[in-house]
Residue frames as a rotation matrix with the C-alpha (Angstrom) as fourth column:
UNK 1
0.466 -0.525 -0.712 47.06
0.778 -0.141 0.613 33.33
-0.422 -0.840 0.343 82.43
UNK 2
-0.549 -0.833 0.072 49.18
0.819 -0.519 0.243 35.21
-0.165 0.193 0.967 79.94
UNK 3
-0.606 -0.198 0.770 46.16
0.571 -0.782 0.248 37.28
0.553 0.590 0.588 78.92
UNK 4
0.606 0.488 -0.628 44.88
0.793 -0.302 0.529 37.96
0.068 -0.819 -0.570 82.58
UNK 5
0.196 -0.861 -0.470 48.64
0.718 -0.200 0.666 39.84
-0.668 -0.468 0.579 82.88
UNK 6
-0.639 -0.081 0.765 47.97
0.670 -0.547 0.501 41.57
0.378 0.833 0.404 79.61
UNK 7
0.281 0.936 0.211 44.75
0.658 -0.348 0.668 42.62
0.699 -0.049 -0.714 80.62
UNK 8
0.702 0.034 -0.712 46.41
0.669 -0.375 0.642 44.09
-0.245 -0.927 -0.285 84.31
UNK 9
-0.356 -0.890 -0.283 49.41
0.666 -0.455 0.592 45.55
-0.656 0.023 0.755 82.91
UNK 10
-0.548 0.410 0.729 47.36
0.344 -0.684 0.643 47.65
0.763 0.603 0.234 79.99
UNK 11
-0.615 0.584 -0.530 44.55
0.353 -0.397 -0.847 48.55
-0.705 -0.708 0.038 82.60
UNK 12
-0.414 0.736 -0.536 42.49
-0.645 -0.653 -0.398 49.18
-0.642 0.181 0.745 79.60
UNK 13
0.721 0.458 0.520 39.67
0.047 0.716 -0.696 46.84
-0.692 0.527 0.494 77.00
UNK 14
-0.438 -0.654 -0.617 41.89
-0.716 -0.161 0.679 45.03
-0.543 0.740 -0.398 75.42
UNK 15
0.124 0.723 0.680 39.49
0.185 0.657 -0.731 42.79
-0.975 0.216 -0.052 73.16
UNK 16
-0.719 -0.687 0.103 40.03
-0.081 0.230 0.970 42.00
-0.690 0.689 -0.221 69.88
UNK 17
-0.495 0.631 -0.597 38.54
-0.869 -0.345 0.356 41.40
0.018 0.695 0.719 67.01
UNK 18
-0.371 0.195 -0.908 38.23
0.063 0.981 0.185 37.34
0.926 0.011 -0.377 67.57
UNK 19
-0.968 -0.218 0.120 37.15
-0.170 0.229 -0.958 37.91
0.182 -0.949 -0.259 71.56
UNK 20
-0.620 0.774 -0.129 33.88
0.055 -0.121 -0.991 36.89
-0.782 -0.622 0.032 72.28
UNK 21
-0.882 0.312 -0.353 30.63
-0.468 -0.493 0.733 37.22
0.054 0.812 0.581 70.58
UNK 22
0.100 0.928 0.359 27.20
-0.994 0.108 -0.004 35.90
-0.043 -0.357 0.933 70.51
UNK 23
0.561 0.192 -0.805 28.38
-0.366 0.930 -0.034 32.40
0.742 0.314 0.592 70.40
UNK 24
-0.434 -0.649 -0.625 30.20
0.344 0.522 -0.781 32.32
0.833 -0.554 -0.003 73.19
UNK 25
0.423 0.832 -0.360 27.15
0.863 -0.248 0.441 34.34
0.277 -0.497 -0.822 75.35
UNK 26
-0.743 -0.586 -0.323 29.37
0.610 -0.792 0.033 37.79
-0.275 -0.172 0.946 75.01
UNK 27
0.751 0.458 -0.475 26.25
-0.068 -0.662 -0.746 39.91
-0.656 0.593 -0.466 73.04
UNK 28
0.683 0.143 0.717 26.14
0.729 -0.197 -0.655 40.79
0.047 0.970 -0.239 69.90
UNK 29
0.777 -0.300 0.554 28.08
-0.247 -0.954 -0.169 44.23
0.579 -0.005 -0.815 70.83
UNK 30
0.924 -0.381 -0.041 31.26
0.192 0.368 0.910 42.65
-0.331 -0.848 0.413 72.63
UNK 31
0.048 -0.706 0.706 33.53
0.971 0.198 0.132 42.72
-0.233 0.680 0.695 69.78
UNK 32
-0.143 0.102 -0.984 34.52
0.139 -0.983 -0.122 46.26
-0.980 -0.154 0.126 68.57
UNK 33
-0.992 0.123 0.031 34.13
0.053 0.175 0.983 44.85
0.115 0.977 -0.180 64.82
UNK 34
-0.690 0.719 -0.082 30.46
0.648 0.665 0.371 43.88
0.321 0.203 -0.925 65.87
UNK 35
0.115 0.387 -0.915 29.79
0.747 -0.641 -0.177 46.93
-0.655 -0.663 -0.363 67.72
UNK 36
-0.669 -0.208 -0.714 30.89
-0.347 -0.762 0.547 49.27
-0.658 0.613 0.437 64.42
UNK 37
-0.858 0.456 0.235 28.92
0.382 0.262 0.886 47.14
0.343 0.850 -0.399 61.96
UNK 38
-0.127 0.796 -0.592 25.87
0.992 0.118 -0.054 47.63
0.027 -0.594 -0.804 64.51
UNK 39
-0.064 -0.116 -0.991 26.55
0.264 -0.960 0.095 51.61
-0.962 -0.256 0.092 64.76
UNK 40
-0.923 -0.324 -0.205 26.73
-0.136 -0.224 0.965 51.49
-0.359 0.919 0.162 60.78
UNK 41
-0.846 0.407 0.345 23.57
0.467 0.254 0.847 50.09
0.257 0.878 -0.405 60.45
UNK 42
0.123 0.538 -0.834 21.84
0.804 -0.546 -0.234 52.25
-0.582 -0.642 -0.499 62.87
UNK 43
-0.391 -0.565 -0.726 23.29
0.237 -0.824 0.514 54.99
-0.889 0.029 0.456 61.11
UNK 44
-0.964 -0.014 -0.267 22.58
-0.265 -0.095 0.960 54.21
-0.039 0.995 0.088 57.47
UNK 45
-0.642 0.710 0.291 19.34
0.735 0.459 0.499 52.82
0.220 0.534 -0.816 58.29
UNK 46
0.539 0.646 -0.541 17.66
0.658 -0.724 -0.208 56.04
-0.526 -0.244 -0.815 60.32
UNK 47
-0.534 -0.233 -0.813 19.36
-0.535 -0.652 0.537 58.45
-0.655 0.722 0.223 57.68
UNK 48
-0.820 0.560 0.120 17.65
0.263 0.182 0.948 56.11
0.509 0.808 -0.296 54.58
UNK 49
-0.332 0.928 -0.166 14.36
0.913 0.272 -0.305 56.55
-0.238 -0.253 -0.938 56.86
UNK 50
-0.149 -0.178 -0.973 14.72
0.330 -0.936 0.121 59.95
-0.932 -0.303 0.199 57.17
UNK 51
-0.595 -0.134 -0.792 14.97
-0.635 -0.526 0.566 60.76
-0.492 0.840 0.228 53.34
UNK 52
-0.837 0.403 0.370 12.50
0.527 0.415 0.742 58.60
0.145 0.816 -0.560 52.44
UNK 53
0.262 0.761 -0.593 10.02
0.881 -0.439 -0.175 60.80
-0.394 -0.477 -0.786 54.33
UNK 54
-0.231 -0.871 -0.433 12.67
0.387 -0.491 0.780 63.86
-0.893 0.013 0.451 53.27
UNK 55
-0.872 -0.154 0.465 12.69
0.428 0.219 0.877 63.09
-0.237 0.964 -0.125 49.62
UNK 56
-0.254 0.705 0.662 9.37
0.890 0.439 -0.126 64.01
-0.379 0.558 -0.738 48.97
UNK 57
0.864 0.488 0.126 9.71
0.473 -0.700 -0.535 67.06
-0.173 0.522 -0.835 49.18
UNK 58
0.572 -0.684 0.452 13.05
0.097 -0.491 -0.866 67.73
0.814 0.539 -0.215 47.06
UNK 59
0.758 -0.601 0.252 15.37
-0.600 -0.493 0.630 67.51
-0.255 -0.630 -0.734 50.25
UNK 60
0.240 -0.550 -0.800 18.74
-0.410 0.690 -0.597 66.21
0.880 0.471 -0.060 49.52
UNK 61
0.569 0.089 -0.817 20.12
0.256 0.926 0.279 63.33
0.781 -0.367 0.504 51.23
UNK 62
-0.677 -0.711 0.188 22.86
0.133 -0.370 -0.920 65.45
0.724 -0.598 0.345 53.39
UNK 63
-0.473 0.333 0.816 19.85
-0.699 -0.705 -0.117 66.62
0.536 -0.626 0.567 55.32
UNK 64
0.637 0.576 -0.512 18.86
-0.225 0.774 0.592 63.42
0.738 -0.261 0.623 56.40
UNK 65
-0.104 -0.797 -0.594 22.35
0.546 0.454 -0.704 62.73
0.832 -0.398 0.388 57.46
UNK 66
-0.654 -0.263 0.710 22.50
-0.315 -0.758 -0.571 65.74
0.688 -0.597 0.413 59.80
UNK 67
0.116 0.915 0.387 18.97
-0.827 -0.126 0.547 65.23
0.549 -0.384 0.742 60.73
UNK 68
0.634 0.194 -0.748 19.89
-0.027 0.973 0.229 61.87
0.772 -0.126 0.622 61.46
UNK 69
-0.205 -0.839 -0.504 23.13
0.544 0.330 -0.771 62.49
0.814 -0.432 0.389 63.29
UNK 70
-0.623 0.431 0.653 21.34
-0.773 -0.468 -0.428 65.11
0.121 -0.771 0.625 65.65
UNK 71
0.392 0.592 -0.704 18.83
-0.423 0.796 0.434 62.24
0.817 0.127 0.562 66.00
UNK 72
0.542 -0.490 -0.683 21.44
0.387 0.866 -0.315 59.91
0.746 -0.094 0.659 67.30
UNK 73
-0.821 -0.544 0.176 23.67
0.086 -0.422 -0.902 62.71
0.565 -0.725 0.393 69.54
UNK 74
-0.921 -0.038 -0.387 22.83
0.384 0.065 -0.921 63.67
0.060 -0.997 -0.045 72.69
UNK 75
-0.941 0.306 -0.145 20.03
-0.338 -0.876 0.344 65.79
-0.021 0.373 0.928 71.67
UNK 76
0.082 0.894 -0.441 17.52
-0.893 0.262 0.366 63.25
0.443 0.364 0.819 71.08
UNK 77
0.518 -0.064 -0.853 18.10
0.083 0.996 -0.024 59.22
0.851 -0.058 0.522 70.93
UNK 78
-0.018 -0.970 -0.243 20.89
0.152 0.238 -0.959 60.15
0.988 -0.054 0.143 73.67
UNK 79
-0.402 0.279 0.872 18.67
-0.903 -0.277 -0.328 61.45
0.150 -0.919 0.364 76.49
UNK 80
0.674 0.437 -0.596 17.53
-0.251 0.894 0.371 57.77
0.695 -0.101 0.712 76.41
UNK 81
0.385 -0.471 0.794 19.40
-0.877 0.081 0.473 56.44
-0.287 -0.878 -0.382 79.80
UNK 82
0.049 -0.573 0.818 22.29
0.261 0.798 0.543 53.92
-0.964 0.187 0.189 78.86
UNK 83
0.943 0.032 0.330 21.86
0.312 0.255 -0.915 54.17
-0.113 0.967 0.230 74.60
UNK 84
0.539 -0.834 0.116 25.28
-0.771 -0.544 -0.330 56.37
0.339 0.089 -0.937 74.24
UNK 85
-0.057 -0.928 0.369 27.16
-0.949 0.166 0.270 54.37
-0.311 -0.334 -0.889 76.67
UNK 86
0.245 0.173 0.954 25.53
-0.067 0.985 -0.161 51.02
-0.967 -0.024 0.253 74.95
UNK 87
0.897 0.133 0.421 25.20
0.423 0.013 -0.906 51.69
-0.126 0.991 -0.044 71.15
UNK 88
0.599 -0.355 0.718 28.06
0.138 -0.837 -0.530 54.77
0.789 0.416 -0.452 70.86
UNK 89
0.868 -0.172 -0.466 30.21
0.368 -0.407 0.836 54.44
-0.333 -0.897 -0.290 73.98
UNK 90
0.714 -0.692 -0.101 33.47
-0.649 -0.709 0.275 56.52
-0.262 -0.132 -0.956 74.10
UNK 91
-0.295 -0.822 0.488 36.29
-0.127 0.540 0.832 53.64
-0.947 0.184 -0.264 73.19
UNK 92
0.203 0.280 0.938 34.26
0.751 0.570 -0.333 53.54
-0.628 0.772 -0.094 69.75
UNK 93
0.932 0.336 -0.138 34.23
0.163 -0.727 -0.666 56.68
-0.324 0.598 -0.733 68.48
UNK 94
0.006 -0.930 -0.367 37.89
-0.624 -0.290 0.725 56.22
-0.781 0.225 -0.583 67.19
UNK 95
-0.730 -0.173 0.661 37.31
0.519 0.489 0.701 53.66
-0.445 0.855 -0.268 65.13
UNK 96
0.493 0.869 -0.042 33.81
0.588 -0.368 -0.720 55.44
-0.641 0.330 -0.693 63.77
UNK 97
0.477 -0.388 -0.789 36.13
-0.223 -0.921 0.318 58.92
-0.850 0.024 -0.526 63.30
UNK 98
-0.440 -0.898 0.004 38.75
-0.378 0.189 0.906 57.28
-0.815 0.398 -0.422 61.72
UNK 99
-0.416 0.456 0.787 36.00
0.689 0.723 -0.055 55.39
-0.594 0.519 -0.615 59.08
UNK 100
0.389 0.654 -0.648 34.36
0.551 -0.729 -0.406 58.51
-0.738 -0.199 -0.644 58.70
UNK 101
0.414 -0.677 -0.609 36.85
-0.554 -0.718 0.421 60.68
-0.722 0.163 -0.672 57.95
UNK 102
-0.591 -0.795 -0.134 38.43
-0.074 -0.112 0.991 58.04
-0.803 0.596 0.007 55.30
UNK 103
-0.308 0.736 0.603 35.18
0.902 0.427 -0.061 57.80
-0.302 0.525 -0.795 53.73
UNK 104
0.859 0.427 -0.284 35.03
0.280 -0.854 -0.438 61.55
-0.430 0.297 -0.853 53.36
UNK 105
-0.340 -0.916 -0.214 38.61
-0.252 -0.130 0.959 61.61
-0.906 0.380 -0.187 52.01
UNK 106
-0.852 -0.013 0.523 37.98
0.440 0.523 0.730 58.93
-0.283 0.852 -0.440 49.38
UNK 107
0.255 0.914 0.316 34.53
0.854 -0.060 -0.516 60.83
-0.453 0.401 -0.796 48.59
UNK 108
0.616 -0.457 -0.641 36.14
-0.452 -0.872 0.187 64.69
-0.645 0.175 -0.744 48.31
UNK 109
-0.509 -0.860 -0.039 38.69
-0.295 0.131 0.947 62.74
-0.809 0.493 -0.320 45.98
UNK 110
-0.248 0.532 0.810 35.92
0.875 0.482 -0.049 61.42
-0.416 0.696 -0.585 43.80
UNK 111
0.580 0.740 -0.342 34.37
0.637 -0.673 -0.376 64.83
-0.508 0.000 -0.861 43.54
UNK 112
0.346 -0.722 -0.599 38.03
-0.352 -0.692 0.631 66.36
-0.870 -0.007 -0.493 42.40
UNK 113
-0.579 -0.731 0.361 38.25
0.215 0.291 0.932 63.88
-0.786 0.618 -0.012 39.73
UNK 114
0.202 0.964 0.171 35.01
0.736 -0.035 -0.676 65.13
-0.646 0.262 -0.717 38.03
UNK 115
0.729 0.290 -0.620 36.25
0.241 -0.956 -0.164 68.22
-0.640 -0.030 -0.768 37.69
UNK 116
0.618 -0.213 0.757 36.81
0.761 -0.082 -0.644 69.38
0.199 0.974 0.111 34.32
UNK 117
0.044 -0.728 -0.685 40.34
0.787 -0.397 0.472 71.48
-0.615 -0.560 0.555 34.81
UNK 118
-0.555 0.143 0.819 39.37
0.528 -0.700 0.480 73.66
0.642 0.700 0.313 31.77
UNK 119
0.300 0.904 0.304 36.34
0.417 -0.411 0.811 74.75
0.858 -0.116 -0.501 33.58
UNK 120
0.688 -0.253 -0.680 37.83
0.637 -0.238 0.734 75.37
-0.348 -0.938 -0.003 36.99
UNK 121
-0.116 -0.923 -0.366 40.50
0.733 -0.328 0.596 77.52
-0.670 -0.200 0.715 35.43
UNK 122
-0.628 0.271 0.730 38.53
0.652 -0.328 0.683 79.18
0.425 0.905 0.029 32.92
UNK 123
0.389 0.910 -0.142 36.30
0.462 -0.060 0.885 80.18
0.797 -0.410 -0.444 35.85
UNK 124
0.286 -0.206 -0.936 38.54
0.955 -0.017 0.295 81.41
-0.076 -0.978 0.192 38.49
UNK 125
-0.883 -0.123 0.453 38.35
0.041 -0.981 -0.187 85.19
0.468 -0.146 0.872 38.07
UNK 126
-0.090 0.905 0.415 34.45
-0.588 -0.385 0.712 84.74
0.804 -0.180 0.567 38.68
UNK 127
0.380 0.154 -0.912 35.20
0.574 0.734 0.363 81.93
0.726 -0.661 0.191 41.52
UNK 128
-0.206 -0.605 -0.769 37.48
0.916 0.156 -0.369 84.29
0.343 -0.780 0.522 43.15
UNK 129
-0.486 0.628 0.607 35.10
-0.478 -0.773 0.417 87.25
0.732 -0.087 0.676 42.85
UNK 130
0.692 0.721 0.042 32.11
-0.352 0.287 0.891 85.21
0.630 -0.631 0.453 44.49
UNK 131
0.144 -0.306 -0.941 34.69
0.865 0.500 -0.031 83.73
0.480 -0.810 0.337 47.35
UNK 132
-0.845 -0.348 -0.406 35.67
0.531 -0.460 -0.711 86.87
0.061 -0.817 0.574 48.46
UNK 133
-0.366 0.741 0.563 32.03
-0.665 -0.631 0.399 88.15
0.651 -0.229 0.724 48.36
UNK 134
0.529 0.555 -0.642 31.38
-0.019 0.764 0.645 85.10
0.848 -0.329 0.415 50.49
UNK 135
-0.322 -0.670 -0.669 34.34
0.883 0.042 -0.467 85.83
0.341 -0.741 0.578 52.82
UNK 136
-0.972 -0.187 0.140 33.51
0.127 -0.927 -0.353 89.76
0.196 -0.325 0.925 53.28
UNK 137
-0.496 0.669 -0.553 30.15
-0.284 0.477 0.832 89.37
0.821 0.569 -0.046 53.78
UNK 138
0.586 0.452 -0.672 29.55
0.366 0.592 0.718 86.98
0.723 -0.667 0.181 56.28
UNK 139
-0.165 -0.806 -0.568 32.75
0.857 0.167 -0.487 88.52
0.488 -0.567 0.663 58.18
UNK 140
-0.614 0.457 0.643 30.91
-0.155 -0.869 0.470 91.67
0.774 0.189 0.605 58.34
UNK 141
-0.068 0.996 0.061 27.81
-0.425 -0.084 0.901 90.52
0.903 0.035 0.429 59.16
UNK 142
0.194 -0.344 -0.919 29.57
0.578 0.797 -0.176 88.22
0.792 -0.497 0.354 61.67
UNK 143
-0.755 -0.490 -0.436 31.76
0.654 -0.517 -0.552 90.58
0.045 -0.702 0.711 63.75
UNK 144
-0.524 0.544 0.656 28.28
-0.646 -0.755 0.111 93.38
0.555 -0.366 0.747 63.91
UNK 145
0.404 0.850 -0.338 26.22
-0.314 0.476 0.822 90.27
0.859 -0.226 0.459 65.44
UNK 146
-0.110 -0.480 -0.870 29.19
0.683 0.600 -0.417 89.57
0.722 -0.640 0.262 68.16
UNK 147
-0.838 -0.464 0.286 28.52
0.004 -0.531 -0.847 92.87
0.545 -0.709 0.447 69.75
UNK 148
0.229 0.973 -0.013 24.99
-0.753 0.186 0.632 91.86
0.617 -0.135 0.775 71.20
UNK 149
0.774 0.362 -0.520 26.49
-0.158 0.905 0.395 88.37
0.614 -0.223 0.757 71.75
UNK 150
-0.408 -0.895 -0.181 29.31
0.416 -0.006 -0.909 89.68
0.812 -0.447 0.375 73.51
UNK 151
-0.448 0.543 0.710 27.37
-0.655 -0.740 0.153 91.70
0.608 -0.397 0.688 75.45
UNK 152
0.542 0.838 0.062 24.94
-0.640 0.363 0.677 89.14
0.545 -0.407 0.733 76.49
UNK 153
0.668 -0.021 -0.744 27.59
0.230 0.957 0.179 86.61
0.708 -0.290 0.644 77.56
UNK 154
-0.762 -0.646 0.034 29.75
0.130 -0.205 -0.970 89.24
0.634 -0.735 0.240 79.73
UNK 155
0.252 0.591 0.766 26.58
-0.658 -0.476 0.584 90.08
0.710 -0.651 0.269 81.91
UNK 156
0.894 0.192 -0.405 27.51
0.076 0.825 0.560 88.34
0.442 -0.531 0.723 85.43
UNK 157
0.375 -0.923 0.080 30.30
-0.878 -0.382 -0.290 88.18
0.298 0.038 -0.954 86.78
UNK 158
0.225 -0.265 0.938 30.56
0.110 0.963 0.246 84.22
-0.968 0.047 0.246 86.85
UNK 159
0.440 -0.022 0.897 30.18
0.686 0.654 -0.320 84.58
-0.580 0.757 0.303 83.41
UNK 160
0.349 -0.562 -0.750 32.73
-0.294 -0.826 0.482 87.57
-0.890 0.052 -0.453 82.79
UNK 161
0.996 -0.083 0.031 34.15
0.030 -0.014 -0.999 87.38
0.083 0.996 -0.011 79.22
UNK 162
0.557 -0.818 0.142 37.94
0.348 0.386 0.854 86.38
-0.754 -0.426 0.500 79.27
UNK 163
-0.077 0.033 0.997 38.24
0.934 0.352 0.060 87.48
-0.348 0.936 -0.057 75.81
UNK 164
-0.640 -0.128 -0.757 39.03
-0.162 -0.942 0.295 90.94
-0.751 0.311 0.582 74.11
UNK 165
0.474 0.828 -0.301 35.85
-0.233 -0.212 -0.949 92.24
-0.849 0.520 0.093 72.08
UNK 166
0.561 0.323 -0.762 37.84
-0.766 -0.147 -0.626 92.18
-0.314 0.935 0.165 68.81
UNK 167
-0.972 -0.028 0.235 39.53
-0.017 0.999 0.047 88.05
-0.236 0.042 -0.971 69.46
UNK 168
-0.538 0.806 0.246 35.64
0.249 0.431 -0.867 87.26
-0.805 -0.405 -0.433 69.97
UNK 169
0.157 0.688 -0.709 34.40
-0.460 -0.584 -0.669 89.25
-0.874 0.431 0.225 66.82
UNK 170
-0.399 -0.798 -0.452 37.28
-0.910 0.282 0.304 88.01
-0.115 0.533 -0.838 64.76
UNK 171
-0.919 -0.208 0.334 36.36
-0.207 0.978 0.041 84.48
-0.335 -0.032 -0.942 65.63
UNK 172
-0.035 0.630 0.775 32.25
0.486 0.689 -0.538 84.38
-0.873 0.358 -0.330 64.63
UNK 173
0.524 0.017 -0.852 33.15
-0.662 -0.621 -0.420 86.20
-0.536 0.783 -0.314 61.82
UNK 174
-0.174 -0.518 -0.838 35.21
-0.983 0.138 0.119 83.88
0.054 0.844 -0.533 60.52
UNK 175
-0.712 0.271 0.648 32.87
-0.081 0.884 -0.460 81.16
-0.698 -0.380 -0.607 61.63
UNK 176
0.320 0.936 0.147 30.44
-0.047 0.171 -0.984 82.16
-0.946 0.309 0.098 59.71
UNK 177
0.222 -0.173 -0.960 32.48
-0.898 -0.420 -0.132 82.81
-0.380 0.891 -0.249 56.54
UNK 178
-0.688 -0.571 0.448 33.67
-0.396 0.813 0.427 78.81
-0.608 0.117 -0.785 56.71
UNK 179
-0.120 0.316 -0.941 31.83
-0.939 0.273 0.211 76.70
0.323 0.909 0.264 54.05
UNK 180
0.274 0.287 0.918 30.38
-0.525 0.844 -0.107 73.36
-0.806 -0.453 0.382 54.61
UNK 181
-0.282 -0.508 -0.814 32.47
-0.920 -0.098 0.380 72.29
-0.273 0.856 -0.440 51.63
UNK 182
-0.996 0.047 -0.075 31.36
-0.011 0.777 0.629 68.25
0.088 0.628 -0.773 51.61
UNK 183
-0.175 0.984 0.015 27.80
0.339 0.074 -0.938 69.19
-0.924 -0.160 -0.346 52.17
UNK 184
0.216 0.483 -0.849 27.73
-0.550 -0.658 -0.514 71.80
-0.807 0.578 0.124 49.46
UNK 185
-0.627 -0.590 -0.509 29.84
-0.766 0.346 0.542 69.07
-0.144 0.729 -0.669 47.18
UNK 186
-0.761 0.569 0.311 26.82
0.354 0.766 -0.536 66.14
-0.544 -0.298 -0.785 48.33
UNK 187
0.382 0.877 -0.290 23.63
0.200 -0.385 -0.901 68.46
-0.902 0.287 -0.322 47.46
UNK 188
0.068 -0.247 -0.967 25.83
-0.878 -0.475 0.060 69.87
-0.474 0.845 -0.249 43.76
UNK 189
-0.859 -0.498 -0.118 26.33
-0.495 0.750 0.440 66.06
-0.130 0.436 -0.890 43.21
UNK 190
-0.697 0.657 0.288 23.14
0.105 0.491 -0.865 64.90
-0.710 -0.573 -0.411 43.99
UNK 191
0.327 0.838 -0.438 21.28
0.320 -0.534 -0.783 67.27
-0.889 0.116 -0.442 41.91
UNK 192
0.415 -0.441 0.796 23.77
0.877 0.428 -0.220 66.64
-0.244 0.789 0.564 38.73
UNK 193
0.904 0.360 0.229 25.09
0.405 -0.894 -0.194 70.12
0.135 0.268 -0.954 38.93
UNK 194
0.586 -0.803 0.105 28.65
0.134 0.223 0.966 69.32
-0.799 -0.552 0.238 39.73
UNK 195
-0.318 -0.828 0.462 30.13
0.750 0.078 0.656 69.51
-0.580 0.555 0.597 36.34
UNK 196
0.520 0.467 0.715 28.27
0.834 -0.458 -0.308 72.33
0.184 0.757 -0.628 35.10
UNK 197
-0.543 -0.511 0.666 29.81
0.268 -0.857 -0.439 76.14
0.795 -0.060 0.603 35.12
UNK 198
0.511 0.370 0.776 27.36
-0.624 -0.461 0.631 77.21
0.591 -0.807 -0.005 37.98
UNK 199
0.851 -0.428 0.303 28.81
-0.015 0.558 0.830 74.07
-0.525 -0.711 0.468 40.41
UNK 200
0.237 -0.944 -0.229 32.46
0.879 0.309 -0.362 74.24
0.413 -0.115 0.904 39.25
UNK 201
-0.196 0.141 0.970 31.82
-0.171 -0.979 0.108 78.32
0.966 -0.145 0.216 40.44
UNK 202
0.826 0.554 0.105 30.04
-0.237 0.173 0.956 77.00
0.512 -0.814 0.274 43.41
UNK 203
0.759 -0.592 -0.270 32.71
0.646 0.735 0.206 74.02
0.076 -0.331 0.940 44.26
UNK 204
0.060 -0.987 0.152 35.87
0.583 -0.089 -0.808 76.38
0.810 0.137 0.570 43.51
UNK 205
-0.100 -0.082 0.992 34.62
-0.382 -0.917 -0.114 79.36
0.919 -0.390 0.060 45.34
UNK 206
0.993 -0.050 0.105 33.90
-0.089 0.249 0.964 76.95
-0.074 -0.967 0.243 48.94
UNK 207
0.578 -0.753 -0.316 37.25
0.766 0.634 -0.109 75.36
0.282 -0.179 0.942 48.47
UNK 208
-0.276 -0.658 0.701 38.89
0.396 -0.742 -0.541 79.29
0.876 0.128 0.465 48.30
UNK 209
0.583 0.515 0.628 36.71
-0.453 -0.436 0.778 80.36
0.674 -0.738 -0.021 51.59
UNK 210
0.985 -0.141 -0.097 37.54
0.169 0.718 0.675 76.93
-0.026 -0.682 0.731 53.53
UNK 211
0.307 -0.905 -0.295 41.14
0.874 0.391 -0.289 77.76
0.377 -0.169 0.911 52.84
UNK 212
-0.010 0.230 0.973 40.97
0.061 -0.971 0.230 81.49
0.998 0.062 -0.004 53.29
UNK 213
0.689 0.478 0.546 39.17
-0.562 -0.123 0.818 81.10
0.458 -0.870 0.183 56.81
C-alpha cells in the first residue's frame, strides 16, 4: 500500500536495488544494479573481442573501445529494434556516466602520479613550444575548412545559417585544436612511453591545448 502511493506520488521507476530480479520472475534486467553489471559486461566483453582481432596488428586497446562504443551506439547494434531501449535505455545512462566518468577520474589521477615532476618541468619550454604549434595549426587549418562548410550548410533557405561566418570558424577551429587527452594518455601508457621525455612532451603539451581551447 505504502509503496503503491510512493510509486503515484513520484510518477517515476522507483525500483531499487533489492526490487525484483530473476527469482522473483522480474528478468535478469529489472534491477538497475543488474541492468549496469549486464551493460558492463557487454561492454568489456565486445571491446576485449575487438582487440583481440585489433591487437594483431599493433592497435592499441583505446581503439577497440571506440570501435566498440560506435558498435554499441546507434550506429550499429542500435538500429537493432528494441536493443537501446532494452540493454541501454535512457534512466541508465546516469548511473553508466557517473561510473564512467569516476573511472576516468581515478585513471587521469594514476597517469599524474607517474609523472616524474623533474621531467615535466625541465621540459616545459619544449611542451609549450609543441602546444602552441598544436593550437595554431589546427586553428588555422580549422577556420580555412569552415568556409566550404559554411557555405555548404547556408545553401537553402530551411537550412539558412543562424550564425556569423567568424562564431562558426572560431568554433571548428577550436574543435579541432582540442586533444583527446585520455586517449593520447591510454595509447602513451600502453606502449610504455609515458615516463619517457618524448610522452612527458606529448602528455604536457595535450594537457596545455585541452586547457587553452
Amino acid at each position: 500500500m505504502v509503496e503503491d502511493e510512493n510509486l503515484t506520488a513520484s510518477g517515476n521507476d522507483s525500483r531499487t536495488v533489492g526490487d525484483g530480479g530473476i527469482f522473483t520472475g522480474s528478468g535478469v534486467l529489472a534491477t538497475p544494479l543488474s541492468l549496469f553489471f549486464v551493460q558492463a559486461m557487454i561492454i568489456i566483453s565486445l571491446s576485449r573481442l575487438l582487440h583481440f582481432f585489433l591487437g594483431k596488428i599493433n592497435q592499441p586497446r583505446v581503439v577497440s573501445e571506440i570501435i566498440g562504443g560506435v558498435c554499441l551506439g546507434p550506429s550499429a547494434l542500435g538500429r537493432i529494434p528494441g536493443f537501446l531501449a532494452k540493454i541501454f535505455p535512457d534512466s541508465s545512462l546516469a548511473n553508466l556516466s557517473l561510473v564512467a566518468n569516476l573511472g576516468l577520474v581515478f585513471y587521469l589521477f594514476m597517469v599524474g602520479l607517474e609523472l616524474e615532476p623533474a621531467t615535466f618541468f625541465g621540459n616545459l619550454k619544449k611542451s609549450l613550444i609543441l602546444a602552441a604549434a598544436g593550437i595554431v595549426v589546427p586553428l588555422m587549418m580549422g577556420a580555412a575548412c569552415s568556409w566550404g562548410l559554411y557555405e555548404y550548410l547556408s545553401i537553402g533557405v530551411e537550412s539558412k545559417m543562424t550564425v556569423s561566418f567568424g562564431s562558426f570558424a572560431l568554433f571548428i577551429g577550436t574543435a579541432m585544436t582540442i586533444t583527446a587527452f585520455p586517449v593520447l594518455a591510454r595509447i602513451l601508457t600502453e606502449k610504455c612511453m609515458l615516463t619517457t621525455q618524448l610522452g612527458t612532451m606529448t602528455i604536457s603539451a595535450a594537457a596545455i591545448d585541452d586547457v587553452l581551447a
